[in-house]
C-alpha positions in Angstrom: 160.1 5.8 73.5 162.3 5.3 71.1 161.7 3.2 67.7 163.0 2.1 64.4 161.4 0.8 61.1 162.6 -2.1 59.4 161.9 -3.7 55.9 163.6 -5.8 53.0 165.5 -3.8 51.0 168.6 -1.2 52.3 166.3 1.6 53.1 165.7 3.7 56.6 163.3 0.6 57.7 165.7 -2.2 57.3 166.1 -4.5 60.2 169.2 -5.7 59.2 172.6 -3.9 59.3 173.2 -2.0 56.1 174.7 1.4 54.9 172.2 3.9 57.0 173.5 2.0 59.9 177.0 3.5 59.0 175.7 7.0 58.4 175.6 9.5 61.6 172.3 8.6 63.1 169.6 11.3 63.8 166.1 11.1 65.8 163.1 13.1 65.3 162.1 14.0 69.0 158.6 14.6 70.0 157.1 15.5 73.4 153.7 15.2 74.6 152.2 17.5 77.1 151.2 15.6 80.0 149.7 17.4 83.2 148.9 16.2 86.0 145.1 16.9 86.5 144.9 16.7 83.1 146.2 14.2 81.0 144.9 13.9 76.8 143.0 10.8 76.2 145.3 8.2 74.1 143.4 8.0 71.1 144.0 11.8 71.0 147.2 11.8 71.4 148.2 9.4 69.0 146.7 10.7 66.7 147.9 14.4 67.4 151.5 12.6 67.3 151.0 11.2 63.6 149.8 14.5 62.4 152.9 16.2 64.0 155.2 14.1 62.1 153.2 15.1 59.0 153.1 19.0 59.6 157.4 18.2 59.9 157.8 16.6 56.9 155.5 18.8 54.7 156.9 21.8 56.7 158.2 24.9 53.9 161.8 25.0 56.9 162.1 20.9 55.9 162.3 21.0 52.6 164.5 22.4 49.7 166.5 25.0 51.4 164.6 25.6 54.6 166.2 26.0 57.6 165.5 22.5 59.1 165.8 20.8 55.6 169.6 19.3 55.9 169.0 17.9 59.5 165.9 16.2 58.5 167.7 14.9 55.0 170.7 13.7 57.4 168.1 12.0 59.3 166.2 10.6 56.4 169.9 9.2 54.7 170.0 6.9 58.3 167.5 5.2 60.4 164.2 6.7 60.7 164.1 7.1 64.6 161.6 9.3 66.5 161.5 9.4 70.3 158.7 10.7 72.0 158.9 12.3 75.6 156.8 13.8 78.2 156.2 17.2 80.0 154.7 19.4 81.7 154.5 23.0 83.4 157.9 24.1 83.5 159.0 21.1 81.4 156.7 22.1 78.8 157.3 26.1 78.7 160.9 25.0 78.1 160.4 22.8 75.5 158.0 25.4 73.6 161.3 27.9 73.6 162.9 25.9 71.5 162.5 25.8 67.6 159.8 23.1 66.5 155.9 22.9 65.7 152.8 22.0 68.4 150.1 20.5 67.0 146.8 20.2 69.0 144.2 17.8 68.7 141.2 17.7 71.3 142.9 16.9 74.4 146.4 16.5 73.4 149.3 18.8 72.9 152.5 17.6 70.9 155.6 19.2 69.9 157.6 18.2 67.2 161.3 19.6 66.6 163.9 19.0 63.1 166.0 15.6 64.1 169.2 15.6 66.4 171.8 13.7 66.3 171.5 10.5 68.3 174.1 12.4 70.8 173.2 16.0 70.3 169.8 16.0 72.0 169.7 19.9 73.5 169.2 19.6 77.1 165.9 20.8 77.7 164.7 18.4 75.7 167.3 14.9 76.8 166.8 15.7 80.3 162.7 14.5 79.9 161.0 11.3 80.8 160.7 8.6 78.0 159.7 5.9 79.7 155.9 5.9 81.8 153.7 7.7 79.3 150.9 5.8 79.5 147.3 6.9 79.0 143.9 5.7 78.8 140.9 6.8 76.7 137.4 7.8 78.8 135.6 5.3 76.5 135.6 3.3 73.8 137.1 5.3 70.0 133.8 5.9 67.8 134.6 3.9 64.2 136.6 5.6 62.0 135.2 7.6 59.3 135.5 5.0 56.3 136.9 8.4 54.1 139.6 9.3 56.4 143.3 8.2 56.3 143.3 5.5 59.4 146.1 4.2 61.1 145.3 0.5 62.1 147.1 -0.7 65.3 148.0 -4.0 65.8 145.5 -6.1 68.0 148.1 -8.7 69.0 150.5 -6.2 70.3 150.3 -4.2 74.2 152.1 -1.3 73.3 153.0 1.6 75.6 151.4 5.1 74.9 154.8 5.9 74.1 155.8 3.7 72.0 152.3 3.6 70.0 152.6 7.3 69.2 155.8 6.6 67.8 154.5 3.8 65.4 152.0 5.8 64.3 154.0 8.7 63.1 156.1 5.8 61.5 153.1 5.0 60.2 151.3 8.4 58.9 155.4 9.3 56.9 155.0 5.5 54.8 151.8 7.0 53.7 152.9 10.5 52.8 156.1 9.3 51.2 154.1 7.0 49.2 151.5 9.6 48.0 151.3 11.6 44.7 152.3 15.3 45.0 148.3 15.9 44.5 147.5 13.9 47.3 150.0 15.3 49.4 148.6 18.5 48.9 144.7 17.1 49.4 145.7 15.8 53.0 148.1 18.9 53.5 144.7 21.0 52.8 142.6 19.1 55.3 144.8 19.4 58.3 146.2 15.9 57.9 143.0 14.3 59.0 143.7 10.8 59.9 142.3 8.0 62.8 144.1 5.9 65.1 142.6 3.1 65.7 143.1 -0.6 67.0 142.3 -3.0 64.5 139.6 -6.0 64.2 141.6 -9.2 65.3 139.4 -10.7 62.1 140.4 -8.0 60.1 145.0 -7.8 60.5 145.5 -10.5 57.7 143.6 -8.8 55.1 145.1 -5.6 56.0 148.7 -6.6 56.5 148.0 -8.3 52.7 146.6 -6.2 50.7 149.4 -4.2 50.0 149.6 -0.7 52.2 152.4 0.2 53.8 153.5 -1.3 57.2 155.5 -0.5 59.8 157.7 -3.4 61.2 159.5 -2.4 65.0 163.2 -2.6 64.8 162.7 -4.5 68.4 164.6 -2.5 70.4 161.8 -1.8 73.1 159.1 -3.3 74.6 157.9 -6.0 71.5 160.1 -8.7 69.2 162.1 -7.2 65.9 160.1 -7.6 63.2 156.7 -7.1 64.1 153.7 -5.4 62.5 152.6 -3.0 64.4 151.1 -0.6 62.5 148.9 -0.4 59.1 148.5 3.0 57.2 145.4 3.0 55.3 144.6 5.8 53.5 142.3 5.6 50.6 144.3 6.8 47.7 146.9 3.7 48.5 144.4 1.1 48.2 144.0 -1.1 45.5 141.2 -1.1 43.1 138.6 -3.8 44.9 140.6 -4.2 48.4 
């Protein structure tokens, strides 16, 4: 799936045409491991997905003068598009050859690579499914550890496995851009620990208010532009007595 982040101001989440629109657009792809006779649970790999953006981002080759560091600036400077894409045996095996980071959660597998351009995808990698990664979870999430950093999905929306993991990586680099180098290197230290989780129906107006970063889809797939669809929580961005 592929998906955009929007906000007010001319920034890589603006919904409205502005300069990034103009510069060469990149994507951050990511591809999730899905077998046949054994495909992760949801839950999992959402959440395997957001940490993958993370380890990216925080990655020594991203930043300064790292290897991947001008690709993921260039993608930064435009819109902040990540596409995520399935595979499996040979698929997979292919995809691992090629220069990027797997992260593994309990079930899942995901592999995260420095952005492309838009029209640059290498062809192990465009020639993958998008579209059909949908997964279920074998029971209901246990709550979320009230200490941990927890993405909160939007109850309103029916989002795609796809698509979700994409939100929530949107959703886990609006948190780690808006962190203090300290608590960068705090979440760094525990493995990017963070839940994925649907959120209380009761609950989406207190948390799309109380002032933590959202992510608002661009519309391009699957749900109307604008829309919330994601809430990162993490306790060092909320506000004394939310």
């Amino acid at each position: 799936m592929s998906h955009d982040l929007t906000s007010s101001a001319d920034s890589p989440f603006r919904s409205e045409p502005g300069e990034r629109d103009r510069a060469r657009q990149f994507v951050l792809p990511l591809v999730v491991r899905i077998e046949k006779e054994s495909p992760p649970a949801r839950t999992d790999a959402l959440e395997t997905a957001a940490r993958a953006v993370l380890v990216m981002l925080s990655d020594e080759r991203s930043l300064g003068d790292g290897e991947w560091a001008e690709a993921v600036r260039d993608w930064q400077d435009a819109r902040i598009r990540k596409v995520v894409r399935r595979a499996r045996g040979a698929e997979w095996r292919r995809a691992e050859a090629l220069p990027g980071i797997t992260e593994s959660g309990t079930s899942a597998e995901v592999r995260v690579f420095p952005p492309v351009p838009l029209d640059g995808w290498p062809k192990d990698l465009a020639r993958l499914q998008v579209s059909g990664t949908d997964l279920d979870d074998p029971g209901p999430p246990l709550a979320a550890d009230p200490a941990l950093p927890v993405l909160w999905l939007n109850p309103g929306l029916d989002m795609s496995a796809g698509k979700a993991m994409a939100q929530a990586g949107h959703a886990a680099q609006l948190a780690w851009w808006e962190l203090p180098d300290e608590e960068r290197t705090a979440w760094r230290g525990a493995g990017f620990a963070l839940a994925v989780r649907t959120a209380d129906p009761a609950r989406w107006d207190e948390l799309t208010s109380g002032g933590l970063p959202l992510v608002r889809d661009a519309g391009f797939t699957e749900i109307a532009p604008g829309s919330c669809t994601v809430v990162a929580d993490h306790p060092a961005l909320r506000r004394p007595g939310g």
